[in-house]
N, C-alpha and C positions, 0 to 999 in steps of 0.2 A: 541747691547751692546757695548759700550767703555770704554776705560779705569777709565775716573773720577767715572763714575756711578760703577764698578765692583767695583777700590778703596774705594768710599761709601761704599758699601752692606759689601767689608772686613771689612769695620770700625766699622759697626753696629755689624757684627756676632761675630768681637772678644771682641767687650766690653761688647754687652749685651747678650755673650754664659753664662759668670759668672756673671756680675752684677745680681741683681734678676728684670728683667724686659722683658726678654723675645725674645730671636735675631730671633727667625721665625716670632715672631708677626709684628718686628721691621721689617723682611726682608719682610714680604709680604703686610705691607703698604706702604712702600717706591718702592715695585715694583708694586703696585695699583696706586699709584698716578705719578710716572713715566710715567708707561703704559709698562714696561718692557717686553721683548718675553719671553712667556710661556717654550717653549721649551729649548731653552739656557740657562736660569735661573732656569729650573730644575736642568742640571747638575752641574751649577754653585755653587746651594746652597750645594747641594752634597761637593762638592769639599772645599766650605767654612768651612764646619763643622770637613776636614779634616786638614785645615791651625789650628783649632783650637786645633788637638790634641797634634801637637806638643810642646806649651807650657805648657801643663798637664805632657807631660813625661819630659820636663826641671825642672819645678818645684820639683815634688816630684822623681826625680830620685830615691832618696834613698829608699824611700817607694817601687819604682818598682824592685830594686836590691834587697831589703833585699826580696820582694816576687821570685824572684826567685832563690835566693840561697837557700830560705828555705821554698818551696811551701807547705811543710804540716806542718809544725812549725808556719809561719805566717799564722794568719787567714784573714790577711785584704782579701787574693783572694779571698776566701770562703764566707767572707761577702761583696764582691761585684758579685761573682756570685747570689749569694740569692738577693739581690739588684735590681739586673736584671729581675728575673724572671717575678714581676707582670707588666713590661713594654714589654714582649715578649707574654707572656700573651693574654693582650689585643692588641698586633696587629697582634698577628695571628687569635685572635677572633672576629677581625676588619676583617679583609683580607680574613677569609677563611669561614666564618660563617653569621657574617651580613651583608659584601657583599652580598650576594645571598639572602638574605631578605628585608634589607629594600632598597627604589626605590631609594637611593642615592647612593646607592653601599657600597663601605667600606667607614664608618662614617671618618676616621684618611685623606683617602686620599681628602677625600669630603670638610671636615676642612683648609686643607693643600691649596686648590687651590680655595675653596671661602672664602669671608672675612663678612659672613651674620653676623659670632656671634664674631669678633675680637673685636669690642669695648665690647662687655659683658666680655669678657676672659679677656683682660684688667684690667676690674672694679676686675674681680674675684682675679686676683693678688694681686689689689690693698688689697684686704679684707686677704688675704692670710701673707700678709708681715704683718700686722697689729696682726694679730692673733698672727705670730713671734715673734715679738717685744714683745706683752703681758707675752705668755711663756717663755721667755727668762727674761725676768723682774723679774718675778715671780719666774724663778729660780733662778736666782742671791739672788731674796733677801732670798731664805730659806736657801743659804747656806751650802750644802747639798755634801758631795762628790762630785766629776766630776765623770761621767760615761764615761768609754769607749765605743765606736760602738759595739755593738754585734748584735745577731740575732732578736732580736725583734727592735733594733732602726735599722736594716738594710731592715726590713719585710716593717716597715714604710714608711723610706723614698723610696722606691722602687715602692709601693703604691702611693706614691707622687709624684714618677716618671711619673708613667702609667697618670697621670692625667695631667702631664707637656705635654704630644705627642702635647698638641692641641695648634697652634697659637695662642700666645695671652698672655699664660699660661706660666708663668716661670718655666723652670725645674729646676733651682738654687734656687728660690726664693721657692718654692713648696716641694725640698727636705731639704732646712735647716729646713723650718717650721715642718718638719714630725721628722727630728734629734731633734730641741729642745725640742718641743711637747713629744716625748719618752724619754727626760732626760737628751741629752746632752747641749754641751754647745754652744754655737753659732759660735766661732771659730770650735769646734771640728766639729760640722754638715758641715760647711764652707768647711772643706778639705775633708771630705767624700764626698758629695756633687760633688765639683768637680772632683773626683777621678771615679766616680761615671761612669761622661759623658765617662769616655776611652770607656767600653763594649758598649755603648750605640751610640758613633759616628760608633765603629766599626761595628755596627750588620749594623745600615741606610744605611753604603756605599753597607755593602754587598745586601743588599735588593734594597734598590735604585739603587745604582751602576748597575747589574745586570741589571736593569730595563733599564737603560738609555745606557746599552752596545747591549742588543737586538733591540733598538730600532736607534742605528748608532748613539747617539748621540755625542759618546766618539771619534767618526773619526770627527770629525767638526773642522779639524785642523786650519780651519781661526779664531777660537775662543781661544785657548789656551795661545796666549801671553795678554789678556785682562785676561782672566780666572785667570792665573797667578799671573797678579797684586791684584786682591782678594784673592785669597792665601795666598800671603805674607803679605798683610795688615792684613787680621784675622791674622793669625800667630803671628806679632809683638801685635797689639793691643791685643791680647787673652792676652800675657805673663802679659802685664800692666795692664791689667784688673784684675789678681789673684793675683799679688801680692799687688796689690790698697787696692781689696775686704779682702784679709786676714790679713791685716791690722786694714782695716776700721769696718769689722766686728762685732770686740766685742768692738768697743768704740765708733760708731756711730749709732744712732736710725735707726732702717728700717724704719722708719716710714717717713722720707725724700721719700723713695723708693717708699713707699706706695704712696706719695702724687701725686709723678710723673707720675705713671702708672694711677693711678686712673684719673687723670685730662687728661691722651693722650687718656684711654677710654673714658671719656667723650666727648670729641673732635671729636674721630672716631665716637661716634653716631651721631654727630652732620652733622659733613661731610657727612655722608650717610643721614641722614635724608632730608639736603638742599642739598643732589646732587650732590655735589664732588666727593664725590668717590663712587663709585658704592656698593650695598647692595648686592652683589651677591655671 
């Protein structure tokens, strides 16, 4: 690994952590066609996902102060613990259950390190943002009060969460579609959404993390100033990414988003099909 390419992979993870397009899918075709070390780039992605958090707690500072001045008066904690749950869910029921059944092991890690079905998860965005878009249209034009997040839009996207884990599969793009879809508004899903990823980078490290500290990866100290430079570039580009996106959100068609994902799936089939990148 060096610097330019670590730079890349930060540029990918902080623009497409919130764009709705997908920065594992992004990072693990660009380390497929690279040809990038397995090992390194475990920690690495790790470590990127945490450059990302940083600009979530800049942004909505005040959202994170007002939860803690008033943990049982603000529900936002409450409904992003609930948020949470159906993404812990399925990877403990990945990890601890159909590991030990089907002959892939756990289905999340199996997804994570081959890229068989990354051009279908693509396409499935593509079809995901589309749906967005409709719902959201649809709501605009009835006109209808704005809803705030509660428990049933937080049950949703959280569910859309669980379904984001897979390369490919936007978790931005996968939980706005689950907020509009239960009645909010597209900005509003926008910063739930985001807010959304903090318990969610936090649980990976701890689980990955973990994984990659038994196995000596974290003493690899000839890596850490390359490592670094990904760090920082997620970090910067994360912030330009949320406030782009929370901008662009409610005045721009997802349907742009759609066309992007859906045509880089198609691309990825094509590459695996003629032999570029490997279907494995």
């Amino acid at each position: 690994m060096d610097i330019p390419r670590a730079a890349l992979l930060g540029l990918l993870q902080g623009l497409a952590e919130f764009l709705p397009i997908s920065s594992s899918g992004h990072l693990n075709l660009v380390e497929a066609l690279f040809g990038l070390d397995v090992q390194n780039q475990n920690l690495l992605n790790i470590l990127l996902h945490i450059g990302t958090l940083l600009p979530i707690l800049i942004v909505f500072w005040k959202d994170w102060m007002a939860m803690l001045r008033h943990p049982i008066r603000n529900h936002t904690l409450v409904l992003l613990i609930i948020a949470s749950l159906p993404a812990l869910l399925i990877k403990v029921l990945s990890s601890k259950v159909l590991a030990d059944i089907l002959p892939i092991g756990d289905p999340l890690k199996y997804l994570g390190e081959h890229n068989l079905m990354l051009g279908a998860c693509f396409l499935f965005t593509g079809l995901v943002l589309l749906l967005a878009q409709a719902a959201g249209a649809r709501r605009e034009r009835a006109r209808g009060p704005a809803r705030d997040v509660g428990v049933v839009q937080a049950i949703c996207m959280g569910f859309m969460q669980a379904i984001g884990m897979a390369p490919g599969i936007s978790r931005s793009g996968s939980t706005i579609f689950g907020g509009v879809a239960s009645g909010l508004t597209r900005q509003k899903a926008a910063r739930f959404s985001f807010m959304m990823s903090v318990p969610a980078i936090i649980a990976s490290f701890a689980s990955e993390g973990y994984s990659e500290w038994k196995n000596g990866a974290l003493f690899a100290a000839a890596d850490w100033p390359v490592i670094a430079v990904g760090v920082i570039v997620a970090a910067v580009s994360g912030y330009i990414a949320i406030r782009f996106m929370l901008k662009l959100v409610s005045k721009t068609s997802l349907n742009w988003f759609a066309l992007y994902v859906i045509l880089l799936g198609i691309a990825v089939l094509v590459m695996q099909i003629t032999g570029v990148m490997a279907a494995v």
